[in-house]
C-alpha positions, 0 to 999 in steps of 0.5 A: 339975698339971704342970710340963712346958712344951711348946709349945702346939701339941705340948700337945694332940697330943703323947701319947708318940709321939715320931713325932708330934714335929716334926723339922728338919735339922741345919744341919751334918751335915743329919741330922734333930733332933726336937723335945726339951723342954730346947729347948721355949723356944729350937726356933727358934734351935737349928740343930745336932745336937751340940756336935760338928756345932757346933764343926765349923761355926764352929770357923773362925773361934774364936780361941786363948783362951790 
């Protein structure tokens, strides 16, 4: 039994082939992101690549923490 959780559709498909894997673009730098198993619960929320694309993106509008 195994304690790797996956979507159901990636359950049955997925058999190493990391191509087989769905992929979006990165809402800052548009590069493309693949699916990876630390965002298997949140794939619909996560919009960027990196902590970098991220803090370029809304690092606008952060105020000075002090």
């Amino acid at each position: 039994m195994s304690s790797r959780t996956r979507p159901a559709a990636q359950t049955a498909s997925f058999k190493g082939n990391k191509q087989s894997l769905p992929s979006k673009p990165c809402v800052a730098c548009g590069r493309p992101m693949s699916w990876r198993k630390r965002w298997a619960r949140s794939w619909d929320e996560v919009k960027f690549c990196s902590d970098a694309c991220r803090r370029s993106r809304s690092g606008a509008h952060t105020g000075a923490a002090g």
